[in-house]
C-alpha positions in Angstrom: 14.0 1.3 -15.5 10.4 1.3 -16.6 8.1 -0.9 -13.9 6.5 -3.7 -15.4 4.1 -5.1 -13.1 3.4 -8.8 -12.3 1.5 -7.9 -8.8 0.3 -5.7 -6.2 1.7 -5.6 -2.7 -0.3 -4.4 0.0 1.7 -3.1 2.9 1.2 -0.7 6.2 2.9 2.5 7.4 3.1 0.2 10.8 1.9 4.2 12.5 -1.1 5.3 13.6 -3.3 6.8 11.2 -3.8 10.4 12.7 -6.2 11.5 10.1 -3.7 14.2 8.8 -1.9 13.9 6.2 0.3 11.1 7.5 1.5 10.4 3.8 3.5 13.8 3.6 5.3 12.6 7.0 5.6 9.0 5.4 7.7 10.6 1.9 9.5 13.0 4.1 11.0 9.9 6.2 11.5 7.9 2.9 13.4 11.1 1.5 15.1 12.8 4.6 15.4 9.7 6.6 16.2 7.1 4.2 17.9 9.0 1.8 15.2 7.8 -1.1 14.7 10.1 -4.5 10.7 10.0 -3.0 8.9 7.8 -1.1 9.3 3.9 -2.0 5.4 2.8 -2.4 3.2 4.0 -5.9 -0.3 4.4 -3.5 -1.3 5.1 -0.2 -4.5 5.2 1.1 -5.1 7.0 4.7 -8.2 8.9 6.5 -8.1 12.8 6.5 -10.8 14.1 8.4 -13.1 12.3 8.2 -13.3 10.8 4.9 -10.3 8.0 2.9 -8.3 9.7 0.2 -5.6 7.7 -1.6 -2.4 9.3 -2.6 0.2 8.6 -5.9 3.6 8.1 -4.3 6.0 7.6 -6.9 4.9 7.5 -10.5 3.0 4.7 -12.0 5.5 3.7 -14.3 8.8 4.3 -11.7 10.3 1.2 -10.2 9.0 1.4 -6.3 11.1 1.0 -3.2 8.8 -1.6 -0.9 9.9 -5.4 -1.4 13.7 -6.0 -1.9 14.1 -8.0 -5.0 10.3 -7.8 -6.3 10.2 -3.2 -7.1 10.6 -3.8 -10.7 7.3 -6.4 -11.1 5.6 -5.0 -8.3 3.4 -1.5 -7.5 3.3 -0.8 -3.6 0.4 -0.1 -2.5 0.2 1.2 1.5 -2.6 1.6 3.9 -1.6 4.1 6.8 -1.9 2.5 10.0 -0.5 -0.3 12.1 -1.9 -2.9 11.4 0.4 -5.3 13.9 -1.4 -3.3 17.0 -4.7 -3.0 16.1 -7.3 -4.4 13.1 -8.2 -1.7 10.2 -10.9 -0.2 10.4 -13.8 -1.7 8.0 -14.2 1.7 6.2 -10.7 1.7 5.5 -11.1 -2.0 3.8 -13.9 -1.3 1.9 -12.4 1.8 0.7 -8.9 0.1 -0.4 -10.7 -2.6 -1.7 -12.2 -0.6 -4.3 -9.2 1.0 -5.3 -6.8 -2.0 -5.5 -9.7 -3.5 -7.6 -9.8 -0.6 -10.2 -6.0 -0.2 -9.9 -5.7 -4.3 -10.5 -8.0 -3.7 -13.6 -6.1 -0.9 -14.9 -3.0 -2.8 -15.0 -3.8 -5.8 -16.2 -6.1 -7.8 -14.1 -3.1 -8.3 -11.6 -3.0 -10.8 -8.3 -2.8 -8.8 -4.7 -0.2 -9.9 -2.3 0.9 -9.2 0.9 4.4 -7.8 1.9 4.7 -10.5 3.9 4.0 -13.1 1.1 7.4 -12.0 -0.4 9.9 -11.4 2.1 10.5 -12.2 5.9 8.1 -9.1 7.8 4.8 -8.9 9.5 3.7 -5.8 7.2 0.9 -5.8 7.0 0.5 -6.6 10.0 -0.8 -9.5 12.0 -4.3 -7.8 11.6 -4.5 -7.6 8.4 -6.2 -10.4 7.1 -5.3 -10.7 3.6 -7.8 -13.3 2.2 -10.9 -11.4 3.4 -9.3 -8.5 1.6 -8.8 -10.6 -1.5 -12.0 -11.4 -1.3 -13.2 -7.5 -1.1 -11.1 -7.0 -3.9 -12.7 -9.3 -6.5 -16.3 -8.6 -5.3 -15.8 -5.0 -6.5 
């Protein structure tokens, strides 16, 4: 099935942020864990070394596997980090800001939602506040 987008869902890994590359560990527990074909979000964004990278998960055009009932209208997006401990880090924001804001663009000026805003979780994360990164996003 061909993903047809209606939003963006911003999630977290709900783990630290080691400032590897915490993404390879994410796929391999969506894949050897879960028993996924790849990892279930389209995006991630994390900190290696010392400067953010984002990272393609599952094709742009695959149906996702990160909000039961919403994968075929929806493209994951996911910040590494746990977000229900601890608040991002501002760099981390400004950096995800600008690439949900290009991404939204790309796709067809599309709204940003949490994970939370569509099914019963705290992802992503009781830190995470998402109007203030709405906000980001549209200033870009």
């Amino acid at each position: 099935m061909t993903l047809r987008p209606e939003r963006i869902v911003i999630h977290h890994s709900a783990s630290d942020d080691t400032h590897t590359y915490n993404w390879v560990q994410l796929r391999h527990y969506h894949v050897e864990v879960k028993g996924w074909r790849d990892i279930g979000y389209h995006w991630g964004v994390e900190k290696v070394d010392r400067a953010y990278r984002v990272h393609m998960g599952r094709l742009p055009t695959e149906t996702g596997a990160h909000v039961r009932g919403k994968n075929t209208t929806s493209i994951g997006v996911c910040l590494v980090g746990n977000f229900s401990r601890t608040r991002p880090p501002a760099e981390l924001l400004k950096y995800a800001a600008k690439f949900v804001s290009w991404l939204s663009l790309v796709e067809g000026d599309l709204p940003v939602v949490g994970h939370n805003e569509l099914a019963s979780t705290e992802c992503p994360g009781k830190y995470f506040d998402l109007d203030r990164f709405r906000e980001m996003v549209r200033a870009q």
